[in-house]
C-alpha positions in Angstrom: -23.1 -3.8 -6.7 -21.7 -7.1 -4.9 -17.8 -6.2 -3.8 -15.6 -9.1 -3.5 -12.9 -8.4 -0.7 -9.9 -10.5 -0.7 -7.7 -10.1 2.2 -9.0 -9.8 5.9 -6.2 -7.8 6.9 -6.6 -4.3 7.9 -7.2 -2.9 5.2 -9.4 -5.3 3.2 -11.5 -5.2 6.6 -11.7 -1.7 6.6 -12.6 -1.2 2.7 -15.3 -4.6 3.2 -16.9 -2.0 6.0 -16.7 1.0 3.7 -18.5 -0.8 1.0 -21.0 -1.9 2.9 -21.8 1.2 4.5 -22.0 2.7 1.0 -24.8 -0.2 0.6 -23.3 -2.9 -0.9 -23.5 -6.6 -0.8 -20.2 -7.5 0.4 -18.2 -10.8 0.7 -14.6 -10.8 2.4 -12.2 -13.6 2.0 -9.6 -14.9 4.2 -6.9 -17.5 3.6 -6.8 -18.2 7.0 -9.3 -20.7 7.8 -9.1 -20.5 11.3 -8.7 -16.7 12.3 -11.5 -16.4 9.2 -13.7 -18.9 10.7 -13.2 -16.6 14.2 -13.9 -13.6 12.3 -17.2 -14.8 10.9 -18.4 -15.6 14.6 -17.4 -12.5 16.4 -17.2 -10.0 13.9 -14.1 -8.8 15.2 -10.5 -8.9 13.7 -8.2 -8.3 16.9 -4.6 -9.4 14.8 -5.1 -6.5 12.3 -8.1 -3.9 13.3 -8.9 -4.3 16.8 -11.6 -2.3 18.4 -13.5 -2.0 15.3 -17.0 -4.3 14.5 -18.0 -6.0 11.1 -21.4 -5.6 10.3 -23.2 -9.1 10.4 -24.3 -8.7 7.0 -20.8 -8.9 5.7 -20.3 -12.5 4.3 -16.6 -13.6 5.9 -15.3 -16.8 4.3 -12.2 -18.9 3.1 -14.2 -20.4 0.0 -13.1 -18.1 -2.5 -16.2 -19.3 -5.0 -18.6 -17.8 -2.3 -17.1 -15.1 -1.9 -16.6 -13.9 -5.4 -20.0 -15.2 -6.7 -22.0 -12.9 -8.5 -19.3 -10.2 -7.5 -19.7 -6.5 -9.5 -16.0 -5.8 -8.7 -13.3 -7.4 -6.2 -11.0 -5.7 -4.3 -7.8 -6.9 -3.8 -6.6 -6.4 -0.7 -3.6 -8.5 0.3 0.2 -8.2 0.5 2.0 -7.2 -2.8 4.4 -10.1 -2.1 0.8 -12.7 -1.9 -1.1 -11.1 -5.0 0.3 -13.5 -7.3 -0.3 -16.5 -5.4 -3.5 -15.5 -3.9 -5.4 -14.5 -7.4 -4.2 -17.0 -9.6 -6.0 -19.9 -7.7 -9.4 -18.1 -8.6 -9.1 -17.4 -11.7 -12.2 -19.4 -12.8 -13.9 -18.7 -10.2 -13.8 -14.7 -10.9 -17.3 -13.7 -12.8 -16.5 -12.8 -16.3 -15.2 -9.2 -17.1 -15.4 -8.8 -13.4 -13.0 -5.2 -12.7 -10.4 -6.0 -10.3 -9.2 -3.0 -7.9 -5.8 -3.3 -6.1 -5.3 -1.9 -2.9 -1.6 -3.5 -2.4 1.3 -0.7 -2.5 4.4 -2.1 -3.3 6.9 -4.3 -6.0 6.8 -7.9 -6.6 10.3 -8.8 -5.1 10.5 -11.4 -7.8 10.0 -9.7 -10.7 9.6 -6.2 -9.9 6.3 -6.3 -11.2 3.6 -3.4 -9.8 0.3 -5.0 -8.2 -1.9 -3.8 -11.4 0.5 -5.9 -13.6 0.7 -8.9 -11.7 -3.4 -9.2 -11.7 -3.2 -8.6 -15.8 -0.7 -11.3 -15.3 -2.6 -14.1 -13.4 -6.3 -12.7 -14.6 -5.8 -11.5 -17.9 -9.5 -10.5 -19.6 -10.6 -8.7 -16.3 -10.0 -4.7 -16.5 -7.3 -4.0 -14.1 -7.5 -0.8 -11.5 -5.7 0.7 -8.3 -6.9 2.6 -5.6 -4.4 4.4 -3.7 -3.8 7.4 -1.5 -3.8 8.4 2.2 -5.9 6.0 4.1 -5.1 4.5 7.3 -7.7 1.5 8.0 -8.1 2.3 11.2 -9.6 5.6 10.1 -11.2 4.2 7.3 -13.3 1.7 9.2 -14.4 4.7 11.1 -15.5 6.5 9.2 -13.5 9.3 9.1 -13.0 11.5 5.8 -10.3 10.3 3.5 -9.6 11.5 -0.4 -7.9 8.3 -2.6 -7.2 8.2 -6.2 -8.5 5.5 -8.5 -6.7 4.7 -11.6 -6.4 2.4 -14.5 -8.6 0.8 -17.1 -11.2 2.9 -19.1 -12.9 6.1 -18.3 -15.4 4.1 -18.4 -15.1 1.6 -15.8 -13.2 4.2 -13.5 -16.3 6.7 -13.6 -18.7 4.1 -12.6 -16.3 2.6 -9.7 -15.7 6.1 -8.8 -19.0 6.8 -8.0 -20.0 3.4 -6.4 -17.2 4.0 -4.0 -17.6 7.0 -2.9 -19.8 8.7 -0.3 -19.5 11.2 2.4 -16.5 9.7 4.1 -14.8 8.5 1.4 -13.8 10.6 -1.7 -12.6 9.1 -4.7 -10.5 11.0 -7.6 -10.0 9.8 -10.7 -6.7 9.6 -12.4 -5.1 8.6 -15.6 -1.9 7.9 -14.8 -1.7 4.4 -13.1 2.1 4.0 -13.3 2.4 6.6 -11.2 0.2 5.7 -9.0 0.9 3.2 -7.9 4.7 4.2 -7.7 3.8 6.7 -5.4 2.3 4.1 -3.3 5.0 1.8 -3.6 8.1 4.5 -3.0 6.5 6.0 -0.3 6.9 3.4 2.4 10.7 3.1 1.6 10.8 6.7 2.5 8.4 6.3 5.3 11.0 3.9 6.6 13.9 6.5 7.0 11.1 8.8 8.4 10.7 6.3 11.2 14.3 5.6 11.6 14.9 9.3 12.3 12.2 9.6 15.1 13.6 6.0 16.6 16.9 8.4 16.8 15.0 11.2 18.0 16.7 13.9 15.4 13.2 16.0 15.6 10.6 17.5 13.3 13.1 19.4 11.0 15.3 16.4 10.0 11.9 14.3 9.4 10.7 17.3 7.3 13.9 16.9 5.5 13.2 13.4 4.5 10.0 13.9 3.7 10.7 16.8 0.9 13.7 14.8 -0.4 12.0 11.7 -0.6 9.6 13.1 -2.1 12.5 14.4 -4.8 13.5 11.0 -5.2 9.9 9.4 -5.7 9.2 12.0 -8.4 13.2 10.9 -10.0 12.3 7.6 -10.0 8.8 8.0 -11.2 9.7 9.9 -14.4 12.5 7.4 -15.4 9.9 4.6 -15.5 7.8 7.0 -17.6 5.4 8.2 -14.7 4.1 12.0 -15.1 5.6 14.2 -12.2 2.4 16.1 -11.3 1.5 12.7 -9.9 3.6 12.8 -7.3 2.4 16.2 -5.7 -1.0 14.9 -5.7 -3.4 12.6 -3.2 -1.4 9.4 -4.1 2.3 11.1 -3.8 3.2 13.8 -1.4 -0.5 12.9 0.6 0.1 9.4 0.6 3.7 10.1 1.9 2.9 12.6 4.6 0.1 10.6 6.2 2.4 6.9 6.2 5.7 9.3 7.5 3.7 11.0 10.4 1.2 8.6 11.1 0.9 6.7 14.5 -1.3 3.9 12.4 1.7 3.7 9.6 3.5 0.4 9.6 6.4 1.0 7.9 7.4 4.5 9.9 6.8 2.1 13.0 9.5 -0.5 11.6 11.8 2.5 10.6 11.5 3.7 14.4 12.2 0.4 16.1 14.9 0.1 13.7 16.4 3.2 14.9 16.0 2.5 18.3 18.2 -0.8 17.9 16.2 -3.4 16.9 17.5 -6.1 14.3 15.2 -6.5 11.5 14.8 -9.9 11.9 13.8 -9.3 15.1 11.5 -6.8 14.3 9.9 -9.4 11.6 9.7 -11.9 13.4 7.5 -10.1 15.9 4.5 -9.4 14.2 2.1 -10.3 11.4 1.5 -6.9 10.3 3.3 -6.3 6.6 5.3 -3.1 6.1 5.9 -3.1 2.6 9.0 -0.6 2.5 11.3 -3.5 3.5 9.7 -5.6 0.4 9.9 -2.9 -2.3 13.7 -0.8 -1.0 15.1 -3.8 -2.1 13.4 -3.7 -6.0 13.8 0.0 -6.0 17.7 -0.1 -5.1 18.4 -2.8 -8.0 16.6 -0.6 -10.6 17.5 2.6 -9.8 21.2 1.4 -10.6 20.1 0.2 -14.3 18.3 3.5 -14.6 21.2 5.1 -13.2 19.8 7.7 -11.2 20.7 8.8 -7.4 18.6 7.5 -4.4 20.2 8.3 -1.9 17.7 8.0 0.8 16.3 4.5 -0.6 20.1 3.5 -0.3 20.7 4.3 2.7 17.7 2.2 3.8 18.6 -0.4 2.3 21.9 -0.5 3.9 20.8 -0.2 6.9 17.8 -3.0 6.6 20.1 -5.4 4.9 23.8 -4.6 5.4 24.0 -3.7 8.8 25.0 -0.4 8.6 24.2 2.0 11.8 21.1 4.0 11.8 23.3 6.8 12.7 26.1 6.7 10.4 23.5 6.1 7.8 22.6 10.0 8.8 25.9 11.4 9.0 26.9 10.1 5.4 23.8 11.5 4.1 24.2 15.1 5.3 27.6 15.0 4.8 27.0 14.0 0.7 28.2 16.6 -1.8 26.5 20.2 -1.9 24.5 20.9 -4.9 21.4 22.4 -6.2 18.0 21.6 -4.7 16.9 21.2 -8.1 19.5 19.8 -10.9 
């Protein structure tokens, strides 16, 4: 099979090298002409995976019929926010029926779309897939083991892209629940956020357990209200999802959470780096519509606050242990 990678960053990188070492023809785009055209030459992507080679016979390029012709199946690999933008332009250029897999984790800010919807959206005819779970790119690109959950479309089309994409370093699940899913991808980085925040304010391993098992509480809240099944959320995709982006050195968004609670605006922070930590994006979505589904997030609130309403890091804390005593589980 001929993968179709769109999105050099990290992760796209990373997934264009799995592929390939799983024998695959593979084609990676860029939107970027320049830093794509620099990729092609050297085979090395220094602004998002330094340190790691792309085999020569990967085909890098910013001409999107190229690199989706005669394509088996493209992964998406880009920013939740760019999906939209980035897919529609190619819409006749995809290869008829062609599957598309995304690997974006987050909300569309505008609409509060997930990434599966907003490809059914912009490519409607094409069966519509997401591959999530704990997968750092840095580790990926490696080669080192990693378990991920694909979901979406038939059993059909996820048994056969199950097996093309896995091998011994990568291990695909399958899974019918693609709401939750990609939920778990999406909620996770707003709690891996307030994990960071807590190790930028140094309050030690037990309060960034803390966070951890309650944001996993309020992922699973969340989840069900939009109609996601719960066991979801205590599998690869949930609770492993969240404790590899919470711990992580690699994970963006505990990064921006850590800066943040050492000080740092987030402007500042933004403005800094071309690295997307998707938390900030989706808090935002997940704050509005938790107040229509009227149910408590308290530590997706908080968050928020302090992201966008300039409340300290460290009152932030206080108000949240000092919230009103109750049952772990109401």
């Amino acid at each position: 099979m001929k993968f179709a990678v769109l999105g050099n960053g990290g992760f796209g990188t990373a997934m264009a090298i799995a592929a390939w070492r799983m024998r695959h023809a593979v084609a990676l785009f860029g939107h970027d002409v320049a830093y794509t055209a620099e990729l092609a030459r050297t085979r090395q992507n220094p602004r998002y995976l330094p340190g790691v080679s792309l085999p020569d016979e990967v085909l890098v390029s910013s001409d999107a019929r190229a690199v989706l012709a005669g394509a088996g199946a493209v992964l998406v690999a880009v920013p939740t926010q760019h999906v939209r933008a980035t897919v529609a332009p190619m819409r006749e250029a995809l290869p008829a029926g062609v599957p598309l897999i995304s690997l974006s984790k987050g909300l569309e800010q505008t609409t509060t779309l997930r990434p599966s919807q907003v490809l059914a959206d912009v490519a409607p005819g094409h069966p519509v897939l997401a591959l999530s779970g704990p997968s750092h790119a840095e580790e990926v690109a490696r080669g080192m083991p990693a378990l991920v959950v694909l979901a979406g479309a038939t059993m059909e089309w996820r048994r056969e892209l199950q097996a093309a994409l896995s091998d011994q370093h990568l291990r695909v699940y399958r899974n019918d629940d693609l709401l939750g899913v990609e939920l778990c991808g999406a909620l996770k980085n707003v709690m891996a956020v307030a994990s960071g925040i807590a190790e930028g304010l140094g309050l030690g391993d037990n309060a960034r357990a803390a966070i951890l098992a309650r944001g996993l509480a309020e992922m699973r809240r969340y989840g069900e209200a939009e109609g996601a099944r719960a066991e979801t959320f205590f599998g690869i995709a949930g609770v492993g999802d969240l404790a590899a982006t919470a711990f992580s050195a690699h994970g963006r968004n505990r990064a921006l959470g850590e800066r943040i609670g050492r000080g740092e605006t987030l402007a500042s922070i933004l403005a800094s780096t071309q690295k997307v930590a998707e938390g900030v994006f989706t808090a935002r979505v997940v704050q509005r519509r938790a107040l229509e589904l009227r149910i408590e997030m308290p530590l997706c609130d908080a968050v928020c606050r302090v992201l966008f309403d300039g409340l300290a890091p460290a009152i932030a804390v206080r108000e949240l242990m000092e919230r009103d005593r109750k049952r772990e589980r109401d």
